[in-house]
C-alpha positions in Angstrom: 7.5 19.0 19.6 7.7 17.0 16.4 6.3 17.9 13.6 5.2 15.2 10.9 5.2 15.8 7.2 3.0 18.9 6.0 0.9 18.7 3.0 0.6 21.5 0.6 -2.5 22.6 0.7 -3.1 22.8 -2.9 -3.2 18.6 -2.6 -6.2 18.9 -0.1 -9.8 18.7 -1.4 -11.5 21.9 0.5 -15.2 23.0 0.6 -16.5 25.8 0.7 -19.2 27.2 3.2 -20.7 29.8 3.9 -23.9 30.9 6.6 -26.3 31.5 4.1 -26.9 27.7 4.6 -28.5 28.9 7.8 -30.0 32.6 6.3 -27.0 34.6 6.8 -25.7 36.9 4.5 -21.4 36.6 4.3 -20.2 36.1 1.2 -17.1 34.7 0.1 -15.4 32.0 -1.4 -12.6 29.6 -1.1 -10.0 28.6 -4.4 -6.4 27.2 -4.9 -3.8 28.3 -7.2 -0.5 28.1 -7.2 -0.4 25.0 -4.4 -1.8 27.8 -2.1 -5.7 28.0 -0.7 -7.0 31.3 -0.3 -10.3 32.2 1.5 -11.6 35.4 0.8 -15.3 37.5 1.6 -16.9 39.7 3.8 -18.1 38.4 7.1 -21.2 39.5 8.2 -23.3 38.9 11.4 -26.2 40.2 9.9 -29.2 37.9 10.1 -27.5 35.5 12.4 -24.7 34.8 10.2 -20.9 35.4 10.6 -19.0 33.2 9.0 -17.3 31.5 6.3 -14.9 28.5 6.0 -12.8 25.9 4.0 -13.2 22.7 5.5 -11.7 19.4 4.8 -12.6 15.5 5.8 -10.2 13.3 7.4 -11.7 10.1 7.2 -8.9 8.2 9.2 -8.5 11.1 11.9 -5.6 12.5 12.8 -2.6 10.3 13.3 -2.0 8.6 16.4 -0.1 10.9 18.7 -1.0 13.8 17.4 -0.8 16.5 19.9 -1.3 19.4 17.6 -1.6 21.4 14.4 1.0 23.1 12.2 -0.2 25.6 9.1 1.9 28.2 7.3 -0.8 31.2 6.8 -0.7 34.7 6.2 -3.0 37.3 6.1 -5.0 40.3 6.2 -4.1 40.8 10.0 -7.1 39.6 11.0 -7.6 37.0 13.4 -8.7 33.2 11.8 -9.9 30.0 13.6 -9.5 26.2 13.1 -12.7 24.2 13.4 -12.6 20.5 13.8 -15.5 18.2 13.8 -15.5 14.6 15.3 -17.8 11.6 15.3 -19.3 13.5 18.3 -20.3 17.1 16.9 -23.0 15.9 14.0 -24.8 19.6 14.4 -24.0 22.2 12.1 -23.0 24.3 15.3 -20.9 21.8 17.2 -17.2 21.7 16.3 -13.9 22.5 19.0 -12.2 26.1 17.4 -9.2 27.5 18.3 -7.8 30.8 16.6 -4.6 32.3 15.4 -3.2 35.7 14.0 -2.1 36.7 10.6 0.2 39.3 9.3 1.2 40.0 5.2 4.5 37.8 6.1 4.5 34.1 5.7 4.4 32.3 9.2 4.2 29.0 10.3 1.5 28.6 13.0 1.4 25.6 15.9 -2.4 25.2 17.7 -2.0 22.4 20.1 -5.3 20.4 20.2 -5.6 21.3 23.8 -6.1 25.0 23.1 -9.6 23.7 21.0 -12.2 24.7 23.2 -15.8 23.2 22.3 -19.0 25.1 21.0 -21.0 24.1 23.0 -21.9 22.9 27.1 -23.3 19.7 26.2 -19.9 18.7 24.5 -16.9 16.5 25.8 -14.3 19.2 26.7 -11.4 17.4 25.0 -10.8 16.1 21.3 -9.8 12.4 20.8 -7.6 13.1 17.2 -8.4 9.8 15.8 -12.2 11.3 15.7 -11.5 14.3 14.5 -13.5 14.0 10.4 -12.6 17.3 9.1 -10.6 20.4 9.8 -11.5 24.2 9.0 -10.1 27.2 8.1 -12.4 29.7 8.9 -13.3 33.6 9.2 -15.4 33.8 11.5 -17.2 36.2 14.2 -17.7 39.4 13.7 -17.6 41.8 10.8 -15.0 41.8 8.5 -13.1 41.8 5.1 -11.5 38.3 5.4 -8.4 36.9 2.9 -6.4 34.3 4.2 -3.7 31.8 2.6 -2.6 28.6 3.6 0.3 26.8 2.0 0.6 23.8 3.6 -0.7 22.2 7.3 -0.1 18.8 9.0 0.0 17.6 12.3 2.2 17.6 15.2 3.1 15.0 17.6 5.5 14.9 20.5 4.8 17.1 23.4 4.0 20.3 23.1 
C-alpha cells in the first residue's frame, strides 16, 4: 500500500455541523490551532439527533487510484467515523461511513474505501473516489463526550 502525500490538516478548510440542523440537540464544535483540527461536544440522540462532524469538499475527488484513506488521530478512546459524500448521496442522510478507534497516543489510521459501507438501501454499494465531494470527521451515534484531533489525512493508493 502506498501512501501519497498527507496534508496537515490545519491547511484544510473544515465546517462545522451539527444535528440541530435537523432538531437535535448535540452540541459541539470544530476549530484548528497549532496545524491540528480538533472536534469537540457532547453527542446526543435526544430528539433524533446524534451527531456532529467536520467536513470538507473535494471538488476534484479523490485522486485516481486511490484505494484508501490515511489520518493521524487521537482521542478520547471513543470510537470516530469517516463520512464521504459523492455526486450520488445529495440527502442530508446519504453518505458511505466507515469508523476507527482512538486512544490519547498519536496513531496513524488507514480505512480502505472498501470498508465504507452506505447509509442507506437505495444506494450504490461501492464509492467511485473520483466522486467522492467531501470527507468527514465525525462523532457520531450514540451518546457521548466527543474530542478528537486530526493532524494530517491524505489518501492511499496501491493495493491494500
Amino acid at each position: 500500500m502506498e501512501v501519497d502525500v498527507m496534508t496537515p490538516a490545519g491547511d484544510v478548510d473544515w465546517i462545522y455541523l451539527g444535528d440541530t440542523v435537523m432538531g437535535g440537540v448535540s452540541e459541539g464544535r470544530a476549530s484548528t490551532e497549532d496545524g491540528i483540527l480538533r472536534l469537540t461536544g457532547t453527542v446526543s440522540t435526544a430528539n433524533r439527533g446524534g451527531f456532529i462532524q467536520a467536513r470538507t469538499y473535494v471538488d476534484q475527488g479523490l485522486p485516481e487510484g486511490t484505494t484508501g484513506l490515511r489520518l493521524r488521530v487521537r482521542g478520547n478512546g471513543e470510537r470516530y467515523f469517516v463520512h464521504l459524500r459523492t455526486f450520488l448521496t445529495p440527502l442530508p442522510w446519504q453518505y458511505y461511513q466507515a469508523g476507527f478507534e482512538t486512544g490519547p497516543d498519536w496513531a496513524e489510521v488507514t480505512i480502505p474505501i472498501a470498508d465504507f459501507q452506505p447509509s442507506g438501501r437505495m444506494m450504490p454499494l461501492a464509492i467511485s473516489p473520483d466522486l467522492v465531494r467531501s470527507v468527514a470527521v465525525v462523532a457520531y451515534g450514540r451518546d457521548h463526550v466527543a474530542d478528537l484531533s486530526v493532524a494530517a489525512l491524505g489518501p492511499v493508493s496501491g493495493a491494500p
